[in-house]
N, C-alpha and C positions, 0 to 999 in steps of 0.2 A: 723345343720347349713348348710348352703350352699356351693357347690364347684364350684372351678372355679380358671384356674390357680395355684392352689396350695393356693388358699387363703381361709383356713379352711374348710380342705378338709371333705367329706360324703355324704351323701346321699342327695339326694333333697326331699326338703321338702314338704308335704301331699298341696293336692289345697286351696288357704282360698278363702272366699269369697273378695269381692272388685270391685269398679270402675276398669275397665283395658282398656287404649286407647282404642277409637273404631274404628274410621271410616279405617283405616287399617287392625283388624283383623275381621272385618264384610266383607272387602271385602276377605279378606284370608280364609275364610271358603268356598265361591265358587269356591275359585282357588286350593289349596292343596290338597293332600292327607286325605286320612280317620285318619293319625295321628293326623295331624294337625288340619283336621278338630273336631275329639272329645279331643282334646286337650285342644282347644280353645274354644270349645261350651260347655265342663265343668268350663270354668272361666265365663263363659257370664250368664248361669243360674245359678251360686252359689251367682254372684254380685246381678241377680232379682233377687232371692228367698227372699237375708237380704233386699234387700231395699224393697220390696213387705210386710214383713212381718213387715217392720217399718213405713207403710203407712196403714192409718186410714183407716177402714172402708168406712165410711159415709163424708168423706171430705167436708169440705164447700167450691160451687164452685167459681173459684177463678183462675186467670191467673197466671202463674209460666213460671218458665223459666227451658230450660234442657239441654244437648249434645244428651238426649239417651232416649226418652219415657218411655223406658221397662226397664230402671233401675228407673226410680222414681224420676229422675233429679236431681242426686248428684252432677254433675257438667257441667256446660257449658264447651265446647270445645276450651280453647285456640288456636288461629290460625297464631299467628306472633306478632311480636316485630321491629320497627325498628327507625331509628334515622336522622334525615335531620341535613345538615350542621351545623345548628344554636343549634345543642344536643335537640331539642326537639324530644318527644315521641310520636310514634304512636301504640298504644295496640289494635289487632283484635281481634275478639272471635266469635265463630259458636254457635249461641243458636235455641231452639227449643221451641216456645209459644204454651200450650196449657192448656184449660178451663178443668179440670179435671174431667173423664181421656179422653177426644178427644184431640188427637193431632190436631192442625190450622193450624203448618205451621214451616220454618225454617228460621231463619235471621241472619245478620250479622251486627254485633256492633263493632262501629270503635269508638277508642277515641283518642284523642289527647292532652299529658300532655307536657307542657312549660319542658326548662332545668332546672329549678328550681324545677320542682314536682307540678308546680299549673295546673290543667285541663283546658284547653283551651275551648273544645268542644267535644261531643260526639254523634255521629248519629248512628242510627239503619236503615238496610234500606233491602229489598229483591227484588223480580222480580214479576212481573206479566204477564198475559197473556187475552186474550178474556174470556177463560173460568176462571181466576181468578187467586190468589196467585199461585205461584211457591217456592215449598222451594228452598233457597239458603245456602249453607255454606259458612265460610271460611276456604282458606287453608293455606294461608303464603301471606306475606307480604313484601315491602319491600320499601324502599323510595330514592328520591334524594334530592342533598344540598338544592335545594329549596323548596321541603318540598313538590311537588308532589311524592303520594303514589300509589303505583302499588301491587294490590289484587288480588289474584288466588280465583276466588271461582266456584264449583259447581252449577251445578243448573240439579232441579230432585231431584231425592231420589233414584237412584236405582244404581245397581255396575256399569253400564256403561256410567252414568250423563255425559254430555258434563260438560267444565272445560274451563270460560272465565278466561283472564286478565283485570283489570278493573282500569284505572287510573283516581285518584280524586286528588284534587288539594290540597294546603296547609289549606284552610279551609274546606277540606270534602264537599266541592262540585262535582259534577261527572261531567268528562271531555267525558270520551268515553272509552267503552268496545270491546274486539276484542273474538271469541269466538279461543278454541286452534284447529286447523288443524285435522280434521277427514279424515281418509277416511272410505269405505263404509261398512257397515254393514257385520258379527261381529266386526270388529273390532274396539279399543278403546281406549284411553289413560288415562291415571290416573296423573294428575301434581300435584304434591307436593311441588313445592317447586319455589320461585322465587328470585334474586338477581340483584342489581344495579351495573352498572360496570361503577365508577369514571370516568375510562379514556377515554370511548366512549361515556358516558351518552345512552349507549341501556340498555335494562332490557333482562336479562335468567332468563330462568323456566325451570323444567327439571321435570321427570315424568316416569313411564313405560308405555310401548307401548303394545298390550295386543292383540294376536291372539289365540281365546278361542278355537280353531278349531283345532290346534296344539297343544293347553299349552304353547305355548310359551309366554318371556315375556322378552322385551329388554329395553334398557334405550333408553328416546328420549328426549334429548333438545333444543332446540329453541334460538333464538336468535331475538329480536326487536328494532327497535328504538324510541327514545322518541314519538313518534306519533303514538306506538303499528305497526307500519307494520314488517313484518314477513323478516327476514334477511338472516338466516342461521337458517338450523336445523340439527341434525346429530342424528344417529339411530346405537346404537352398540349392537347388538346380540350375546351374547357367553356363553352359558348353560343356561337349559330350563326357568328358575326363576330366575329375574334380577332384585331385586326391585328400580330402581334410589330414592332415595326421599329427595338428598338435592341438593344445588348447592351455592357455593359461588364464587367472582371473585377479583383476588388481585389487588393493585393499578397498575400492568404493564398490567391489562386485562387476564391474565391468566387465565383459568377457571377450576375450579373445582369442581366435583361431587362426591357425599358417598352414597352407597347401599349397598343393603346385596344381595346375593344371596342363593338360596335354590339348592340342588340336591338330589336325588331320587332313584340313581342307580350309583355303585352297591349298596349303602347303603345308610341313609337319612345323611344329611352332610352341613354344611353352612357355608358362611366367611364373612366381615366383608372387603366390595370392595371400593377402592378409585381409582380417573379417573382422571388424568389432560390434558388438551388440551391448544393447542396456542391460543390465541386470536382470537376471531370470531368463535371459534372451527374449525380454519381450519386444514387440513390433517388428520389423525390419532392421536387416542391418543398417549401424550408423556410417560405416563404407565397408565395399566389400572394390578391396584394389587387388589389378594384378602388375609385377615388375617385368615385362618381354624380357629373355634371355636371348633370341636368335642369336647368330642361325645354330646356338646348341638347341638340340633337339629334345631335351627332357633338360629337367630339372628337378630333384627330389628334396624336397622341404626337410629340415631337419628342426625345427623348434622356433617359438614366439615366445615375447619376454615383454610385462610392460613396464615403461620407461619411469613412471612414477609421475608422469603430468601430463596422461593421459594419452599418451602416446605410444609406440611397441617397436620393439626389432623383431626381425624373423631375419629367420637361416635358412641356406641350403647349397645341396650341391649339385655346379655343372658337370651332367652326365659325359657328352662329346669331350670336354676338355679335363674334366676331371679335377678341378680348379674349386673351391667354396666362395661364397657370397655370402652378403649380411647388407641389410637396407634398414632402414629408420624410417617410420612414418608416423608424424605427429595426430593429435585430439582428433582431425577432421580427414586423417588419410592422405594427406598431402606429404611427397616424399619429400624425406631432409638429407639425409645421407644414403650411401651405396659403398659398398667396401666389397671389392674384388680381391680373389688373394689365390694366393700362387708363392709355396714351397721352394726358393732353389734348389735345383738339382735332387726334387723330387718327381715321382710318374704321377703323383694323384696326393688329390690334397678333399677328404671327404667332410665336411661340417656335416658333424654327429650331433649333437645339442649346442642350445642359446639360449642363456637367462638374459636378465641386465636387473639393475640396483634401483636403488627411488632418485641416485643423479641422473640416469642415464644412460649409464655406464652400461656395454656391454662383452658379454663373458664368452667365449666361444672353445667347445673342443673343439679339437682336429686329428682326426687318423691320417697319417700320413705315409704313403709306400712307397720306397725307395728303389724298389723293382727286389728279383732274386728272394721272395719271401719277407722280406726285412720291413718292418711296419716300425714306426712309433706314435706317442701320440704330443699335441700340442696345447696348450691349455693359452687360449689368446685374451688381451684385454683391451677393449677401445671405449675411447671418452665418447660424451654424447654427442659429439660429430663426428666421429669414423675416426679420428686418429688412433694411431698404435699408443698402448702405455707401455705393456711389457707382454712379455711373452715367455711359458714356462717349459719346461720339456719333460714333465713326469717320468718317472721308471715304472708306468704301466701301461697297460696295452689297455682302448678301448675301442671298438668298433662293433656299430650294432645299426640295425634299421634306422630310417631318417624318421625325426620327431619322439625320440624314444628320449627322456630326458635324463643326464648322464653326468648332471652339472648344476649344481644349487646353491646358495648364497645363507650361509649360517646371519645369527642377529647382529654379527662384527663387521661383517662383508666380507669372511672371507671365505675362499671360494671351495667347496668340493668336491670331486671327481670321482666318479668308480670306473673301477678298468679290475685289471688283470696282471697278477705277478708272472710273468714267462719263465721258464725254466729252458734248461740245454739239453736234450732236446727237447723242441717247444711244445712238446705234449702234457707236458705238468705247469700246472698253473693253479693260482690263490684269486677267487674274489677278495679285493681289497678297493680302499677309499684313500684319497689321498687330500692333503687338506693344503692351501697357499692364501696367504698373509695378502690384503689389498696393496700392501704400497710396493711389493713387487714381484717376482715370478719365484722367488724362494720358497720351498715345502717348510709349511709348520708340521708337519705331522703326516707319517705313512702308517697305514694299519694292516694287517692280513688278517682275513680268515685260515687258523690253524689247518685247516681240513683241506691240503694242496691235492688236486686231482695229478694222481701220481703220472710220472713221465712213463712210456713206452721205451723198452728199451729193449732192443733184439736180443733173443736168446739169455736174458736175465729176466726171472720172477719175481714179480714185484710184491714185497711183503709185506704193504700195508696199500689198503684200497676204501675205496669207499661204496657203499650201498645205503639201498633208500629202505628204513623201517617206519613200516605206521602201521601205527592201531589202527582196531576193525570194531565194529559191535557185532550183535550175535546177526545180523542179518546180512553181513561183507562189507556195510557201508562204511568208509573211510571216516575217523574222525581227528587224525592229528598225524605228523609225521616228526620225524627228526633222522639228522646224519649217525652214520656208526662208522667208524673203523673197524677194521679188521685185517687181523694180524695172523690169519690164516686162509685157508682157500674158499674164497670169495662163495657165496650163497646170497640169492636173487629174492628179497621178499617184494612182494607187490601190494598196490593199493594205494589208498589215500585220502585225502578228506573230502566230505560226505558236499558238494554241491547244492545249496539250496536247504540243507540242516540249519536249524538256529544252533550256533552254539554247541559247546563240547562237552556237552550234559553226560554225568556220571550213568555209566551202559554197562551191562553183566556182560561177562567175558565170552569171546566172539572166538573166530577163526578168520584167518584170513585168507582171502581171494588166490587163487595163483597156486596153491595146493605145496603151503610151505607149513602152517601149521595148521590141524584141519580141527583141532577137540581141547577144551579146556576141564581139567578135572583137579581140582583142591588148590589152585590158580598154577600150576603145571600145564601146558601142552609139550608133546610129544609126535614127531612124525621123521620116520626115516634118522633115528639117530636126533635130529637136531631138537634141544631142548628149547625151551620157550615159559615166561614168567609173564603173570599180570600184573599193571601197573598199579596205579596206589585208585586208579578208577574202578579197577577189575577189569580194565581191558587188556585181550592177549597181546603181548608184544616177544620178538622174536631176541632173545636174549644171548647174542653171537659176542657182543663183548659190550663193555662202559661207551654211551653215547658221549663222543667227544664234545659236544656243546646242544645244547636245547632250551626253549623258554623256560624260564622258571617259574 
């Protein structure tokens, strides 16, 4: 069994194999030590190996959707969770299309479900360039009362991707992208994580700051306003590994940050850090605490939540033990509670996101793997001193990077979650939301997006698939995306919306990137058989069949 705080104490248990967050310890393998590095690069090749050795031969080829190529795409990337004034939902997700086994490309799928649980709309959309698609991910999400959404995502593929903010409006139309403040080579920033702040209506993002030349690595947050221009940023350095990667802001503007730090000398060592600043993040922080985890050797922060009296929880989870944590620190940083937890007769128990309410109260997922592939997730509740209230066990899968926020508190209190509907075999699957009542762990409400990423299945053709279609203007620049089905043999459009464009401003019809359709004439394109129609903008769009759901 696992240890950890004294909750069933012994040894740590042998490696299993498994899906395990990525786009965090892919990048922690170029940053750590040779522990951390075969630490972690024995979890990454025992997860390929199963899923390698549970993938066909002779595949029939076929669009699929993934978080991770070289696992076999067990799971798309959750990216964020969040809730505009009116309780409606916005669920992000970082997926990865490709015709087996070439990877094409990386996207980001946004949907939007009503307070009720009905789906409103859901787009898919990436980046382009002259020389053609750009993967894009997501990383966190975040929205205001009127239902303008604010997206961290990626763009690139490599540990040092720049990382725009990207705000789209209540119906998933793109407003305008800002990219995050670099300066000059090596050095980097990594944003994880972004939050809406009520009482100014600016949006924080927060992130570590990354000078490879050094090892060093501090927290840096930002500060913007509704129009994305850049406000305040603040940069705090204090010991070599600094991971920032959440940030939340309470109704007085107050801000607050959750990281883990790493240290290396005299012996390997990590804690479990919380930050609070004034509003605007002006002056120095008002504490900046860490929680020792010894002798686990990492700790990866999954979310801060404020308590509602000026206080916060943060989350996260022990690496060695595989076990989740949550601690309480009141107005002044001084710890009040600690909650250690530990799954029976599970291998790993991962704190993925943590809110809490204006009591106190705090909300916790949990992925949790029970070895042999078999994951589920746990939706936890505890009073403002650590006790247990109740505990729920969703019929959805979530697992995603730590501090990626995955779990929100509608104007009722009651709680939401995004995960993932699994199918048999577990290659098909639904972003969905699932909604639980405060006074106990019962679902009020399961929602799916329509548009299931169809299952793999040997030596049967799968008849309905999905691809990414977006508008282009006449120059290739991306201005809008959305899903299509198809009910015939799958055809690959590229592109996507335009980076740093204001706005989805009415453009004369274009062609798109990727050499699918190349000439628009009387709003007809034409190329290789496949026909194509301009929308009501006169932009060319690739007309393969009725897009199954889009902004309206």
């Amino acid at each position: 069994m696992r240890s950890t705080f004294g909750v069933c104490g012994g040894a740590a248990p042998g490696l299993r194999s498994g899906r395990v967050p990525g786009r965090r310890l892919r990048k922690t393998l170029s940053r750590h030590g040779w522990i951390s590095r075969f630490f972690i690069l024995i979890l990454l090749l025992s997860s390929t190996v199963r899923a390698r050795a549970q993938s066909p031969s002779a595949a029939p080829a076929q669009i699929f959707l993934s978080s991770a190529p070289a696992l076999a795409g067990q799971f798309p990337g959750l990216a964020g969770l969040a809730l505009d004034g009116a309780g409606d939902i916005y669920a992000a997700a970082d997926m990865v299309y490709f015709i087996n086994p070439v990877v094409l490309g990386e996207f980001v799928q946004l949907a939007k479900f009503s307070a009720q649980g009905n789906l409103l709309w859901s787009v898919n959309f990436t980046s382009s360039s002259a020389h053609g698609p750009v993967p894009v991910g997501a990383v966190s999400a975040a929205a205001d009362p009127a239902g303008d959404v604010y997206l961290l995502e990626y763009v690139g593929g490599t540990f040092s991707e720049p990382t725009e903010l990207v705000k789209l409006d209540a119906d998933g139309k793109f407003i305008q992208s800002v990219p995050i403040p670099m300066t000059d080579a090596p050095y980097y920033a990594d944003i994880y994580s972004v939050a809406y702040d009520s009482s100014s209506g600016h949006v924080y993002a927060v992130g570590t700051f990354v000078d490879p030349q050094a090892q060093n690595y501090s927290m840096l947050a930002l500060e913007y306003d509704a129009d994305l221009v850049l406000q305040n940023s603040k940069v705090v350095a204090d010991g070599p590994y600094f991971n920032a990667t959440a940030i939340a802001v309470d109704t007085a503007g107050y801000v607050y940050v959750g990281g883990d730090s790493q240290n290396y000398t005299p012996s390997l060592s990590s804690s479990l850090r919380m930050l609070k600043f004034a509003p605007h993040l002006q002056g120095l922080p008002i504490y900046d605490e860490g929680f020792p985890v010894s002798p686990n050797p990492y700790v990866f922060a999954s979310g801060v939540g404020p308590d509602g009296s000026g206080g916060a929880w943060a989350g996260g989870t022990l690496i060695w033990s595989y076990s989740g944590l949550a601690i309480k620190r009141d107005a002044t940083g001084a710890l009040r509670s600690q909650i250690p937890y530990a799954t029976p007769g599970a291998s790993w128990d991962l704190f993925l996101s943590l809110t809490a309410d204006a009591a106190g109260n705090a909300y916790v997922l949990d992925a949790v793997y029970f070895g042999a592939g078999s994951w589920a997730s746990k939706l936890l509740k505890f009073d403002a001193v650590g006790h247990p209230l109740w505990s729920a066990s969703p019929p959805l899968i979530a697992l995603s990077d730590g501090g990626t926020p995955l779990i929100a508190l509608d104007g009722r209190q009651d709680v939401v979650m995004e995960g993932l509907k699994m199918y048999n075999p577990p290659y098909g699957r639904q972003l969905a939301v699932a909604e639980y009542g405060p006074g106990s762990g019962g679902p009020i409400s399961i929602s799916f997006n329509p548009n299931p990423v169809p299952p793999r299945r040997d030596g049967v053709t799968v008849s309905t698939t999905q691809v990414i279609v977006l508008v282009q203007d006449a120059q290739g620049q991306g201005l809008a995306g959305q899903s299509v089905s198809l009910s015939a043999q799958p055809v690959l459009a590229s592109g996507g919306h335009s980076h740093g464009k204001s706005g989805n401003a009415n453009a004369p019809a274009g062609s798109f990137a990727g050499g699918v359709c190349v000439q628009s004439t009387g709003g007809t394109c034409v190329q290789a058989g496949v026909t194509c129609t301009t929308d009501a903008n006169g932009d060319c769009m690739v007309n393969l069949s009725t897009p199954v759901y889009q902004a309206s």
